[in-house]
Structures are given as C-alpha cells and as structure tokens.
C-alpha positions as CSV (number, residue, x, y, z in Angstrom):
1,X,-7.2,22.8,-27.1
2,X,-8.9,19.6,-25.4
3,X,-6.8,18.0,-23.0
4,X,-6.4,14.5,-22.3
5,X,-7.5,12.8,-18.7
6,X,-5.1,10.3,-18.3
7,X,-6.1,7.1,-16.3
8,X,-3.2,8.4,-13.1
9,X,-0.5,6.3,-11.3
10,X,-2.1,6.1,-7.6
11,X,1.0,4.9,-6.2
12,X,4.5,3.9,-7.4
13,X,3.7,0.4,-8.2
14,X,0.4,0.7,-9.6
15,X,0.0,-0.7,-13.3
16,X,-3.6,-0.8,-14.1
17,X,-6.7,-0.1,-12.2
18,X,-10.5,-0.5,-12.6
19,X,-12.9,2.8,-13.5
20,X,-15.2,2.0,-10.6
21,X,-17.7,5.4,-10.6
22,X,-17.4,8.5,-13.0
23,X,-18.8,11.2,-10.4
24,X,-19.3,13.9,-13.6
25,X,-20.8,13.5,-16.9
26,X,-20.3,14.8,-19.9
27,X,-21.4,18.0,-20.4
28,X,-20.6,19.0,-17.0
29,X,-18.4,21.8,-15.6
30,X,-15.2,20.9,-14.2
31,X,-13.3,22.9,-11.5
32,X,-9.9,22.1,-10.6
33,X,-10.2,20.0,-6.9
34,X,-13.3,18.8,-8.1
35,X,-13.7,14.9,-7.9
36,X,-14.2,13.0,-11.6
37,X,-14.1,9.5,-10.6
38,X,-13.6,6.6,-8.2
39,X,-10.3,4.4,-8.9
40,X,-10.3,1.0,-7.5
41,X,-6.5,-0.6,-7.1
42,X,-5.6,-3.5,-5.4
43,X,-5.6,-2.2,-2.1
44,X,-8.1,0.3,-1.9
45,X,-10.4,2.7,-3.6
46,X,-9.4,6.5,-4.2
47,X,-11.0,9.3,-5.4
48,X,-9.4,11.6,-8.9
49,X,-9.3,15.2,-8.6
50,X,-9.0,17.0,-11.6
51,X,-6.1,19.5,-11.9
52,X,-7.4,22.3,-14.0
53,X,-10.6,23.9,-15.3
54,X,-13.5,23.1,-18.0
55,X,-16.4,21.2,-19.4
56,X,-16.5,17.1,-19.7
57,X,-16.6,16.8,-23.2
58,X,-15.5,13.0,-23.3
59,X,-16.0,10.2,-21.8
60,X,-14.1,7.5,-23.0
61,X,-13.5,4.6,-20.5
62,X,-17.1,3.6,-18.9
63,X,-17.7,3.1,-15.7
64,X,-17.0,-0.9,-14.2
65,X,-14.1,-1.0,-17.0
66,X,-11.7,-3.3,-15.0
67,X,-7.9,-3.0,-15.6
68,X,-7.4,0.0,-17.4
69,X,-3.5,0.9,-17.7
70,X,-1.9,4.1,-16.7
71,X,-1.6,6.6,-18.4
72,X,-4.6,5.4,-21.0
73,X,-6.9,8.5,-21.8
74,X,-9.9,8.0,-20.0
75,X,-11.4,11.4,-21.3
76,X,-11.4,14.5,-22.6
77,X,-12.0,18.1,-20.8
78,X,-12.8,21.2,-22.7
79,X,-11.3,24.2,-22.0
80,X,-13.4,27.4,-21.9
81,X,-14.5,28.3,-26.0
82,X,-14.4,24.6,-26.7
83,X,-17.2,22.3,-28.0
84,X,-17.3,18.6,-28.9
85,X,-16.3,19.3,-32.7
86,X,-12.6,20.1,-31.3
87,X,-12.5,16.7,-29.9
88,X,-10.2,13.9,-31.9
89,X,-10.4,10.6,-32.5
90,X,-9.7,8.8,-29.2
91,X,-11.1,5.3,-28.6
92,X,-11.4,3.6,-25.6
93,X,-9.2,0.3,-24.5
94,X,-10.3,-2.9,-25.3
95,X,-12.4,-4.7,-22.5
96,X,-10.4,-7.9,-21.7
97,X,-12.2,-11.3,-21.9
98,X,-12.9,-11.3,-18.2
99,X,-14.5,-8.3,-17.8
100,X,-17.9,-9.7,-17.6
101,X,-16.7,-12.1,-15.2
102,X,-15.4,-9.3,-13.0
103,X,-19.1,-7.2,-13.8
104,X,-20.7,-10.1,-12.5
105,X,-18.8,-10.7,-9.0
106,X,-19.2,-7.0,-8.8
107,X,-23.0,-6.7,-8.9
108,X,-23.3,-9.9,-6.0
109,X,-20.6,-8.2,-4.0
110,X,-21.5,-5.4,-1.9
111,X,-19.4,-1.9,-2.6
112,X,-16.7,-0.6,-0.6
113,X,-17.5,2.8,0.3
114,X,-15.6,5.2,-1.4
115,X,-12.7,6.1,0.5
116,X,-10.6,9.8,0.7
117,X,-7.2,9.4,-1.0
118,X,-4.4,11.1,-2.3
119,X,-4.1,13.5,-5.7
120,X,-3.8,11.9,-8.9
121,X,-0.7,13.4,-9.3
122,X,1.6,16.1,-7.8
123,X,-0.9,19.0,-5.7
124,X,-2.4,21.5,-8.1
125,X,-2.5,25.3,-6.5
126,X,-5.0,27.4,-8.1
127,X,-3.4,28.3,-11.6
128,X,-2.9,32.0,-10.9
129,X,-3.4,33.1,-7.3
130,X,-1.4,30.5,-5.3
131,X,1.9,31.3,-7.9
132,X,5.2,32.5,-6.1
133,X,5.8,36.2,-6.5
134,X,8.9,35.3,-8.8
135,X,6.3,33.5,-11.6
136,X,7.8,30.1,-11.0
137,X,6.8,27.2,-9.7
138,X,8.7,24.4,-7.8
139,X,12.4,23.9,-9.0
140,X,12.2,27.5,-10.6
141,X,10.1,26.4,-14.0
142,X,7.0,28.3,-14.9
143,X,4.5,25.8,-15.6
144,X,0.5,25.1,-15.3
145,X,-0.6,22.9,-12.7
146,X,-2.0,20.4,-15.7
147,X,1.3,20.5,-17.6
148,X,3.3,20.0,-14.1
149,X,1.0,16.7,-13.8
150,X,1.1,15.9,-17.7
151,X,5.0,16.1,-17.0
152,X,5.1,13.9,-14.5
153,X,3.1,11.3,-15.9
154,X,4.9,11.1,-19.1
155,X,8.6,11.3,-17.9
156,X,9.2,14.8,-18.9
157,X,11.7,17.4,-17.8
158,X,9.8,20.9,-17.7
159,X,13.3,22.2,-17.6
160,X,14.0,21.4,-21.5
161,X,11.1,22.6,-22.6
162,X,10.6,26.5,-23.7
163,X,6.7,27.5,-22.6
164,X,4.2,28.9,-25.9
165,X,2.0,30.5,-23.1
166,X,1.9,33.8,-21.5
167,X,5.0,34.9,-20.2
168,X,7.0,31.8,-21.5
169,X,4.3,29.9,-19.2
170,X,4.7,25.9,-20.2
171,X,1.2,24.6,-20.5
172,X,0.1,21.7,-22.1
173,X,0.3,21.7,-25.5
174,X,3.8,22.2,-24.6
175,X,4.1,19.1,-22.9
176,X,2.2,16.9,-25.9
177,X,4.6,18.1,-28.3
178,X,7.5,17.5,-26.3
179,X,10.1,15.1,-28.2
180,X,11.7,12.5,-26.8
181,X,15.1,14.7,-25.7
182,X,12.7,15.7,-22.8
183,X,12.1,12.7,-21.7
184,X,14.1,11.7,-18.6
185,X,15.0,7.9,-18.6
186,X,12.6,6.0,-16.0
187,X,12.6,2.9,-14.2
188,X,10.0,0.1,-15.2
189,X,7.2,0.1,-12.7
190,X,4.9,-1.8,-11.2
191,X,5.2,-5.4,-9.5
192,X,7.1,-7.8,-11.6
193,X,4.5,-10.2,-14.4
194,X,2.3,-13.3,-13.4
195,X,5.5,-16.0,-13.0
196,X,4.8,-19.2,-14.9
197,X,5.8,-22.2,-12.8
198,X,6.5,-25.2,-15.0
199,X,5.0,-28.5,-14.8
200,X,1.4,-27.4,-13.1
201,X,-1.6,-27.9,-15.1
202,X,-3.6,-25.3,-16.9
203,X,-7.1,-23.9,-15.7
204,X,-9.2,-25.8,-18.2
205,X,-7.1,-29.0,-17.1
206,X,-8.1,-28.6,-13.6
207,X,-12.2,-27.6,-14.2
208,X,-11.7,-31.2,-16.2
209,X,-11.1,-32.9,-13.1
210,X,-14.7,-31.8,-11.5
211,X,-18.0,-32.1,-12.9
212,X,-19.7,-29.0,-14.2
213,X,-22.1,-27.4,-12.0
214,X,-20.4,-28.8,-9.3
215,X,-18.4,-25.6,-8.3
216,X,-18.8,-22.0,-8.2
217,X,-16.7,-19.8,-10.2
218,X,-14.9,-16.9,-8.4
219,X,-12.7,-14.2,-10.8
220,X,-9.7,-13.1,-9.0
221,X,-10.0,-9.6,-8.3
222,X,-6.9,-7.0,-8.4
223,X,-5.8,-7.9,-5.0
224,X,-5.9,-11.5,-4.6
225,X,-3.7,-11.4,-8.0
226,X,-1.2,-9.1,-6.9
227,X,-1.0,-10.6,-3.4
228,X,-0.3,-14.2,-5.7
229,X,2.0,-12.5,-7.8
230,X,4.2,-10.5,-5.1
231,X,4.1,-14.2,-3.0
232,X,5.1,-16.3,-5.5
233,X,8.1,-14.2,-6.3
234,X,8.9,-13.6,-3.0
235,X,9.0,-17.5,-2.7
236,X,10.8,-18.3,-5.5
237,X,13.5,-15.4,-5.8
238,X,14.3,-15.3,-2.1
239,X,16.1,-17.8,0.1
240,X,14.5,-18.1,3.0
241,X,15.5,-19.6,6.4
242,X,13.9,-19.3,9.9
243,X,14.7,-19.0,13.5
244,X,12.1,-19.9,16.3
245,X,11.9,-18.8,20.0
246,X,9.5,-19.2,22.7
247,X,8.8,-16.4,25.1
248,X,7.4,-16.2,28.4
249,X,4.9,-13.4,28.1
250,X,3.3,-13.2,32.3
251,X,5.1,-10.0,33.0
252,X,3.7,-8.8,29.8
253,X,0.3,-9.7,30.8
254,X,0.7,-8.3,34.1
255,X,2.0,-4.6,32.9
256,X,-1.1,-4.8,30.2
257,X,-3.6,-5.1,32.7
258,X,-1.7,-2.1,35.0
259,X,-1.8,0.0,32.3
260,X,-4.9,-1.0,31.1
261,X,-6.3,-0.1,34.6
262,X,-4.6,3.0,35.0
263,X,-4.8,4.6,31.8
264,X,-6.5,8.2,31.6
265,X,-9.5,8.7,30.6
266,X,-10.9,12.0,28.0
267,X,-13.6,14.2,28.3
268,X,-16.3,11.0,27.5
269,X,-15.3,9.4,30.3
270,X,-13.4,6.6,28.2
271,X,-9.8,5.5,28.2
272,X,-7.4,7.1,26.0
273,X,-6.5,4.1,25.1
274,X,-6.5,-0.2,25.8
275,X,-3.5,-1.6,24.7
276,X,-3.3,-5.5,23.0
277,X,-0.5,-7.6,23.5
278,X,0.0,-7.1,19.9
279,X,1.0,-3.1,20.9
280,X,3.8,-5.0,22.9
281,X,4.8,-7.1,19.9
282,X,5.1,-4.1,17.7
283,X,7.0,-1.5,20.0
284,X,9.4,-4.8,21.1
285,X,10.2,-6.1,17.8
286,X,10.8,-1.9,17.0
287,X,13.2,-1.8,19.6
288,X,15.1,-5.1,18.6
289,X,15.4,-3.6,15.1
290,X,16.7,-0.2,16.6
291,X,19.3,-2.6,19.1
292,X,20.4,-4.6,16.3
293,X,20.8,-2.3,13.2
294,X,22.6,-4.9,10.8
295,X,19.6,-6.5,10.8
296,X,17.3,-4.0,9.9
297,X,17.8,-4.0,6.2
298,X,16.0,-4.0,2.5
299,X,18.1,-5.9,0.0
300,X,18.7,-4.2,-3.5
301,X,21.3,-6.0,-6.0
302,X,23.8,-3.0,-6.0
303,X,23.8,-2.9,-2.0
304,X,22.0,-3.1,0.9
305,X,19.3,0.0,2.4
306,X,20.2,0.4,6.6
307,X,17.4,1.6,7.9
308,X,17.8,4.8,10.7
309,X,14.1,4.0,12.0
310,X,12.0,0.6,12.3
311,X,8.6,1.2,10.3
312,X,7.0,-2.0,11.3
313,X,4.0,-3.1,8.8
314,X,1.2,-5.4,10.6
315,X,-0.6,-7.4,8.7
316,X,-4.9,-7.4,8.6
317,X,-6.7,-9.5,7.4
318,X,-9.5,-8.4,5.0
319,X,-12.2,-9.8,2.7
320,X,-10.4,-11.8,0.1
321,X,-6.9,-10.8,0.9
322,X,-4.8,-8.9,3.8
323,X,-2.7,-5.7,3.7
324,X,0.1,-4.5,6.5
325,X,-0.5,-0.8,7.2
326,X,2.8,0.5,9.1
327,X,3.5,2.3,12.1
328,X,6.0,4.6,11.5
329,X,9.4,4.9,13.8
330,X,7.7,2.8,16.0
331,X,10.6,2.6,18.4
332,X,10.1,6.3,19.4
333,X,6.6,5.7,20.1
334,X,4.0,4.9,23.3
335,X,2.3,2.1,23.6
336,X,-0.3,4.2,23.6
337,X,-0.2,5.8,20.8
338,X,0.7,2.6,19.0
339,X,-2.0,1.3,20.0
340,X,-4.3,4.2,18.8
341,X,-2.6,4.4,15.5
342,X,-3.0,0.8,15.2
343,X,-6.6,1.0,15.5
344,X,-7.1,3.6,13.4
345,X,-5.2,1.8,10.7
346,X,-6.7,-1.5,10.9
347,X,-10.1,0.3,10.7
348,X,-9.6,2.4,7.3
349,X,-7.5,-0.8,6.0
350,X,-10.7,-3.4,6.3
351,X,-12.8,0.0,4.9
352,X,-10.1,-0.2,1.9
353,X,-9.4,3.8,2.9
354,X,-5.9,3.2,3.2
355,X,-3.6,5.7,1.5
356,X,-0.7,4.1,-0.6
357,X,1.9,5.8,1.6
358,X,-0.1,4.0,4.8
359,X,1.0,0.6,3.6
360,X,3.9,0.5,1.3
361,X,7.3,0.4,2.2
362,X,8.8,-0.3,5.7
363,X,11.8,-2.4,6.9
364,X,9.8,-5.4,8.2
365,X,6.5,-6.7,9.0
366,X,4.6,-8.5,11.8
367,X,1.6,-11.4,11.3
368,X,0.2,-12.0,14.1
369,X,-2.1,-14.9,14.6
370,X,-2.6,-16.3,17.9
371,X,-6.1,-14.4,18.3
372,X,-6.8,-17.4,15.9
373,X,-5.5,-19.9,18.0
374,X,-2.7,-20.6,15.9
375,X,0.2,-22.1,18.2
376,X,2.8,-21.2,15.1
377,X,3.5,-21.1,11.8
378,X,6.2,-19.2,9.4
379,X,5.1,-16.3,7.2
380,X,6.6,-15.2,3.8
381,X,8.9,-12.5,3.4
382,X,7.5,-9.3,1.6
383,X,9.5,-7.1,0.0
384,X,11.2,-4.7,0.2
385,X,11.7,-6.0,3.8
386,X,14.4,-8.8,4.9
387,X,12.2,-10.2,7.5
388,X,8.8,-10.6,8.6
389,X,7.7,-11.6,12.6
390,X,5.5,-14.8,12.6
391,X,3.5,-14.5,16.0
392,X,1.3,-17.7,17.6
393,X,-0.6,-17.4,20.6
394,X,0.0,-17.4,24.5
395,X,-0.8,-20.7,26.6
396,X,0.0,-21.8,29.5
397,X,2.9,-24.9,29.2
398,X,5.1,-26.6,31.9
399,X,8.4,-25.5,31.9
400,X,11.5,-26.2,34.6
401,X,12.7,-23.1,36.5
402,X,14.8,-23.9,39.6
403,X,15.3,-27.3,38.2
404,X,11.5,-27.6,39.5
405,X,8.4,-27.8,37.2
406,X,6.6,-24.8,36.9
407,X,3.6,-23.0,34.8
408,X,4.0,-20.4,32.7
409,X,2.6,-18.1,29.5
410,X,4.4,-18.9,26.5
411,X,4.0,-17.3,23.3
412,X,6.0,-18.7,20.0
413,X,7.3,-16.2,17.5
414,X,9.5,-17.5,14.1
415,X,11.3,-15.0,12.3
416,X,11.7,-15.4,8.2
417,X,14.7,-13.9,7.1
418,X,16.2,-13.2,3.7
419,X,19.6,-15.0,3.5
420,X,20.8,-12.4,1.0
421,X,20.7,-9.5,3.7
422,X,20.3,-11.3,7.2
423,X,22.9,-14.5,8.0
424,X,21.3,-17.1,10.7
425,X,23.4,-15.8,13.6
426,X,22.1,-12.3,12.9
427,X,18.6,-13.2,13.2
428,X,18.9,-15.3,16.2
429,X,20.6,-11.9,17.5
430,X,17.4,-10.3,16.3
431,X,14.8,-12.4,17.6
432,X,16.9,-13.2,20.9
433,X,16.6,-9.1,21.3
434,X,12.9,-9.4,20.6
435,X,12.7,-12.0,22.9
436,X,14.4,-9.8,26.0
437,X,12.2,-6.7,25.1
438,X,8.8,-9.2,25.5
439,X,9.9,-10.9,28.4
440,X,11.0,-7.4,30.7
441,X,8.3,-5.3,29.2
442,X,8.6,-2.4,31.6
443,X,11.8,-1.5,28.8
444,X,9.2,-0.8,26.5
445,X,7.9,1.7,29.0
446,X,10.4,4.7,28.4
C-alpha cells in the first residue's frame, strides 16, 4: 500500500520547517539512503533520506512551501506493483499569508548551499541484509526500517503492536492502524509560542507612523523568529543578575605568542594550529565550571541538572542572526584542539551546515565581542544553561601595583546568571575562578 512521507522532526525542538528543494520527482525510483529533499530550519539546511524503497507517486508540498509542520504528509511513495490509482485523497497544507513575502526575500537572497545533515529519523539498515541473526531489531521487536521511523514519529510503542507481515514482521500498515493504546504519552515540543507583551503597538500601528515607500520591508525568516521568541522568554521568565570582573590578560598574551611560535607544523609546512585568545577564554571558563561544580547547572522546575563535563557553546555571528556551536568537555581538551574544533565549527555554522547535535544543549555559553571593539556589555541567558560569559576586548589601562602606577592589558568579562540555579556569591566564585585561570594561563597548559 502507498506510504506516507511525513515532513520529519530534524531535531527535538523543531516545529515546522520550509520544503526548500525536492531532489526527486514524481515518477522517479526511490532507494532507501537516497536524498528526496532539502529542509531548511532555523539553523541550518539538511538534507532527507528516505528510509525504504519505491517510485514517487506524490508530491504534495511544493518546493519554497515555508513553515510546513511536522509530521504533515509531504508525499506519497509507491511500493513496488503500485500505480497512481492506489493513491488517496491527501491535500497539501494551506500556504500561510506570508508565504509570498517569504518567496520574495528568497529569490533576492542568495542560497545557502545545501549542507550534509543527519537522518530524518532513527538510521535505516537495509531491510533484509543488515537484520540480526535473531530476526529482531533494536530492543528485541521485529520491525521494518519505515515502520521503526513511522513509530517514532507518531509516539508509538512497536512493543504493543502484533506485526501482519512475514514472520510477524511489523511494517507499516501496522503502524497506521495502530490505536491509541500504543501510543506512549509524549512531551509537548518545540520552543514555547510567540509571547504577547501588553501595551506595545501592533504592526500596522507602527508602518502608520512612517510614510509609505519610505521603508523597505524585510519578512522574518525562521531564525530571526525563533532567536526573538527563545530571547524574549528567556528575558521575561528568568531573573537575571550579573557579576563583572576585570582581568589582566599580558601573561595570556605572552604564552599565545610562545605557542603560537612554537607550534608544529604538518606535512604542508603549516602550523597545526594558531590559537585566539578566545581558545583561552573557552578552555578557562571550562575549567572554572569543572572547579566550581555548583555552578555548572541547567535549571528544570522539579530540580536542578549538575553537569559532570563543561560543554561550553560560543556564539557566531551569522547573516541575520547568530548560533553557539559547542565544544564538548572542553575542560579535557588542548588548546589546540580547541582551537581547531573551533574553527571548524564556526566555518560550517556561517555555511548553515551545522548538525542539531553541534549546537543544542550545553551547560553555558560564551559571546565574545571585543574583536568588535566592544569594551563590555551583558548578554542574555539561553536556555537550558544558567549562565552565559559576556567577553569585551583587551586594552591597555593604568592600574596601581606596588602602590605605583603601572600599564597593563585588561580585558572585561560579566557573567549573566540565572537566580533560580546560581545565587550572587556563587557566581562571583565562578567568575573569580575564571578570572585566576586567564590571568596564570600556563594552568590551562596541562
């Protein structure tokens, strides 16, 4: 029987996405691994595999169709035998009123190249050959790849349901007839709605207050609104206080340029690596998150999550918006290799290649902005973290040592910290540790 492609979940959060490209038409053969379509999210822009075999018979969401929800059919693959005539009824979403606007600022914007991603869903093995000898499948159900994904998607426990196929196989008609005792219960997802802040004036109030023609009109793409969204809740829902400190970065400076100098170099006859101070940054606010452990928390209502490892996001700027791919365990790497990873990340995050596991998550975040100039500023918390690193830049400022005047390198850094999860003498014990890591670099060293 046809089987329904469902518009997937690309990550946990994801609500909706736009169809960007359909890489197959109808009519054409389908092989499981092959790629159908381009999905752009808010973040980036991922390919879909499909997870079993056939012909295209349907296409029902067009390409540049913004917005499209999970788990909407988007079409329709035939399975071997099949024509057209077995296909039902299925219509396609109605386009919201700003898709034209969002066609438009597509066609004057240039593309972002496709970029690799994850599976729509779970992995899908070749049906037959890559089955365990014992004719199950993970968790000890024997089920199709497509009706392991159709599961998935729709909440269902393959363990309550009794497989029509060969061999008791579960495939997916099984699934699509599966009542609701199957289901297992599931959390809402996605980021919380639009909030409505009283008292601030609609759109059409505001375009009143400037003369037509006078202005350009710009839709808000998927990022810029979830980045609003996420903010304003985070401002809103999460008392916020912060704590500022200046360091004295020289000996920071100095072991850069050492190591800078004195770093190896690989078959090309380049350096393995050149690290930023913003390497030092990461690994010493790692480290001050390792040293004070209280303070490396995510705040959920029912308790608090202490984190074993400090997965530090660092936020990059990108066209229209930023994103804060994350170094993972951070305190138990080099500097080099920090650095590296940091490079890499920053380059696939402003190519919108990011995977969703790259970037979400993590149990604080770094903005750095002192390659701006900026002397410093305070930046809002995101969560799930309890705290985020506001960095400004490093200039030269008189300061006493030996009761004498002096000159020295100071760099500004103001930590934001959730009151819920971090009390203010816990992070001025953060940032004071962050402080002593910066200033004695060569501890970052080991």
């Amino acid at each position: 029987m046809p089987v329904n492609i469902l518009m997937p979940a690309l990550s946990p959060t994801m609500e909706k996405g736009n169809l960007a490209k359909w890489l197959k038409k109808e009519g054409d053969k389908v092989k499981a691994g092959d790629v159908i379509a381009e999905i752009e999210t808010d973040k980036a822009t991922m390919e879909v595999e499909a997870v079993d075999e056939g012909t295209l018979g349907k296409i029902v969401v067009q390409e540049g169709t913004p917005d499209v929800p999970v788990n909407q059919v988007i079409a329709v693959l035939l399975e071997e035998g099949e024509d057209k005539s077995a296909i039902g009824s299925v219509k396609a979403p109605p386009k919201t009123p700003a898709a034209p606007e969002k066609k438009a600022e597509e066609k004057s914007a240039p593309k972002t190249a496709p970029a690799p991603a994850p599976k729509a869903a779970a992995p899908a093995p070749k049906p037959e050959a890559a089955a365990p000898t014992n004719g199950k499948g993970p968790g000890g159900v024997f089920a199709s790849p497509l009706a392991r994904r159709l599961a998935k998607q729709s909440g269902i426990d393959l363990s309550r349901i009794q497989g029509s196929g060969p061999h008791g196989r579960i495939i997916a008609r099984d699934i699509e007839g599966a009542g609701k005792e199957a289901r297992t219960p599931q959390a809402p997802r996605g980021a919380p709605a639009p909030l409505q802040v009283p008292g601030l004036p609609s759109d059409d109030k505001i375009r009143a207050l400037f003369e037509e023609g006078s202005y350009d009109f710009l839709p808000h793409d998927m990022m810029r609104k979830t980045i609003a969204t996420r903010l304003t809740a985070a401002r809103i829902q999460i008392p916020q206080f912060y704590v500022t400190m200046d360091c004295e970065i020289d000996e920071l400076l100095k072991a850069r340029e050492e190591i800078n100098a004195s770093a190896p170099k690989g078959s090309d006859g380049k350096a393995r690596y050149k690290l930023s101070v913003n390497d030092f940054i990461i690994k010493a606010f790692a480290m001050a998150l390792i040293k004070i452990p209280a303070a490396n928390v995510s705040w959920l209502e029912s308790g608090m999550l202490r984190h074993k490892h400090a997965d530090i996001g660092v936020a990059v700027a990108l066209d229209g918006g930023l994103i804060t791919p994350i170094i993972r365990r951070a305190e138990e790497k080099t500097l080099g290799v920090i650095s590296n990873e940091m490079r890499d990340l920053g380059l696939r995050a402003r190519a919108r290649k990011l995977k969703p596991h790259e970037y979400e998550g993590g149990s604080s975040a770094i903005s750095n902005l002192g390659m701006y100039g900026v002397k410093n500023f305070t930046a809002i918390i995101n969560p799930p973290h309890a705290s985020i690193l506001a960095v400004g830049m490093g200039e030269q400022r008189v300061v006493v040592k030996n009761n004498k005047p002096a000159v020295a390198t100071i760099m500004s850094a103001t930590l934001s910290c959730d009151h819920r999860a971090i009390d203010g003498a816990l992070g001025a014990e953060l940032l004071r540790a962050f402080k002593e890591y910066v200033e004695k670099p060569l501890g970052l060293l080991a």
